[in-house]
Each structure stands twice: as C-alpha cells, then as structure tokens.
C-alpha positions as CSV (number, residue, x, y, z in Angstrom):
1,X,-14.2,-15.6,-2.4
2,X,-11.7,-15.0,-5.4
3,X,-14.0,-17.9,-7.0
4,X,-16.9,-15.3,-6.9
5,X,-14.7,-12.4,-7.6
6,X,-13.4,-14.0,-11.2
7,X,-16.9,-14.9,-12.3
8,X,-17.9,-18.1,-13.6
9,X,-16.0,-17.2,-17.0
10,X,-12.9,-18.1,-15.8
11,X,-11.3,-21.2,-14.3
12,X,-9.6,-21.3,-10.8
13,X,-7.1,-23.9,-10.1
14,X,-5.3,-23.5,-6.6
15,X,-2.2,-26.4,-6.4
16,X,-0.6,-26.3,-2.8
17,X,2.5,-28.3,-2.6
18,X,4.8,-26.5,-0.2
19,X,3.7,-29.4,3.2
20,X,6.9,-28.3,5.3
21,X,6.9,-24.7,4.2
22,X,6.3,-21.9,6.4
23,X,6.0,-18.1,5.8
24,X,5.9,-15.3,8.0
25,X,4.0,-12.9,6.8
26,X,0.6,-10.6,7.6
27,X,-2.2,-13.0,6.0
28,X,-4.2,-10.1,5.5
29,X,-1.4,-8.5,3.1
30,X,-1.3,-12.2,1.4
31,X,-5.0,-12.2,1.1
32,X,-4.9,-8.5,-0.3
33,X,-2.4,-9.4,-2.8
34,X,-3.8,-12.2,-4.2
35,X,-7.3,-10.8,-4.3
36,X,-5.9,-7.7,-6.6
37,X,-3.6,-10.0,-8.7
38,X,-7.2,-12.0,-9.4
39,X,-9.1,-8.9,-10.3
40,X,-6.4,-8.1,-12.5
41,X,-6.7,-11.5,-14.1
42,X,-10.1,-11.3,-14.4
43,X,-9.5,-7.9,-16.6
44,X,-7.1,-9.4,-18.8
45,X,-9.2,-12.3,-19.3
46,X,-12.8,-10.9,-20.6
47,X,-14.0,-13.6,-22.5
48,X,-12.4,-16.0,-20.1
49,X,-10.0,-18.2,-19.0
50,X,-7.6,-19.6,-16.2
51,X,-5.8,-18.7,-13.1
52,X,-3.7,-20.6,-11.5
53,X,-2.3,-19.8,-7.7
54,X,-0.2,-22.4,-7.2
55,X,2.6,-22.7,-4.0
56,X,6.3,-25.0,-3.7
57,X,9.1,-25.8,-1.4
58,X,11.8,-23.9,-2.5
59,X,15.4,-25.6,-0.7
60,X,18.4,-23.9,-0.8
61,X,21.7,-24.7,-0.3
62,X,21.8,-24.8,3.6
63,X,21.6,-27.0,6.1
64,X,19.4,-29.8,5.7
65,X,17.5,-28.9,8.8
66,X,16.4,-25.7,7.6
67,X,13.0,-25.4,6.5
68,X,12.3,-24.5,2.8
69,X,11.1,-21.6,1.8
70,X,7.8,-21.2,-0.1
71,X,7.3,-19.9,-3.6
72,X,4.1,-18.5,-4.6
73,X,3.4,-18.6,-8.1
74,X,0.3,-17.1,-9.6
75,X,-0.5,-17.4,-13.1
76,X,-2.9,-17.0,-15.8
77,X,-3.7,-17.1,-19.3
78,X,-4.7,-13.1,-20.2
79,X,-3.5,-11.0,-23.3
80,X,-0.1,-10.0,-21.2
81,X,1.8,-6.8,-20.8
82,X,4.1,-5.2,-23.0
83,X,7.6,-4.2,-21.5
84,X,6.9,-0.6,-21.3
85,X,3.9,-1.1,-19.2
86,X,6.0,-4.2,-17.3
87,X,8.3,-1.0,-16.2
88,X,6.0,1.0,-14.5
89,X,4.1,-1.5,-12.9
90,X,5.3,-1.0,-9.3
91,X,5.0,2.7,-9.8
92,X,2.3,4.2,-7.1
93,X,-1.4,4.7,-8.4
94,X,-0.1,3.3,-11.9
95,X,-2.9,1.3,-13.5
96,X,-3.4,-0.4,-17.2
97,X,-7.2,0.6,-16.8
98,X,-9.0,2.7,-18.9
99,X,-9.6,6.5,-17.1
100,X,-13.1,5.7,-17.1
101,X,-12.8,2.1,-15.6
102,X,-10.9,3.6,-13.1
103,X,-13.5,6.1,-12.3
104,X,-15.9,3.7,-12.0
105,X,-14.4,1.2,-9.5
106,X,-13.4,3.7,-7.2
107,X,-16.9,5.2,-7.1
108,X,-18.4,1.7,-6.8
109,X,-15.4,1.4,-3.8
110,X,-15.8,4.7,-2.0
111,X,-18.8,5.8,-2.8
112,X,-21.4,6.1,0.6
C-alpha cells in the first residue's frame, strides 16, 4: 500500500531488524502514521527519490532479561525543512502545503 501511495518515482526500502522487539501500541495509529509520514515524503520528493522505514533493538541499561525496545526510524531523501517550519510542526492543522494543495486533498478526501 505505501508502495502505491509513493508512486513509482520513488524508491521504498523497508529494513526490519528489531527480532526480539515488541511494541505495544494501536497498529492502526502505526499504520496511520507511517502512511502520512510517506505522503509527506512523497511531497518533498517530486522528481523522486527514497524512503527508507527502517526498525532496531534498542537495549538499555537494565536487566538483561528485559526485552529491547524498538526504534522506528523513517527516513528519506527530500529537500528538508528549515528550523522555523521544524518548530511548528506538531502544531494542530499546521501543514507545509500550499493553500491550494490543501484545498484540493481535502476535497478529494471528503468530498461525497
């Protein structure tokens, strides 16, 4: 699915390394999450590119039977963001999208 969503412009590498690692989380957020940090990607990456969405054990310094935590790790190779718009980017509703891309997408989401 995120294959389809990128286009066939850009490369998708997924690396899994994280064997022992569990997380508890909703899947459905997870899926969410990495499907919007693809379509941002995607944007930042018009006349292509890569994304990588890769996963590791992370071990702390506890007990050796503790599990390891898992890091998730998604990268790719778009034009970046200045710190200014690095700042607001957990901000509600905030978007780097022109108003008219904007427009369009949510018609194209919500429209009947």
């Amino acid at each position: 699915m995120l294959q389809r969503l990128l286009g066939d412009h850009i490369q998708l590498n997924i690396e899994a390394h994280a064997p022992h690692g569990m997380i508890l989380a909703d899947p459905v957020q997870i899926e969410q999450i990495l499907m919007n940090l693809a379509a941002n990607a995607r944007d930042a990456m018009p006349a292509g590119g890569r994304l990588l969405i890769r996963t590791s054990e992370v071990r702390s310094g506890g007990t050796p039977t503790r599990r390891p935590s898992v890091r998730l790790e998604v990268r790719d190779i778009g034009c970046g963001m200045d710190r200014e718009t690095q700042e607001k980017i957990f901000e509600p509703f905030f978007t780097t999208n022109r108003p008219a891309k904007a427009r369009a997408w949510a018609y194209r989401r919500y429209a009947p």
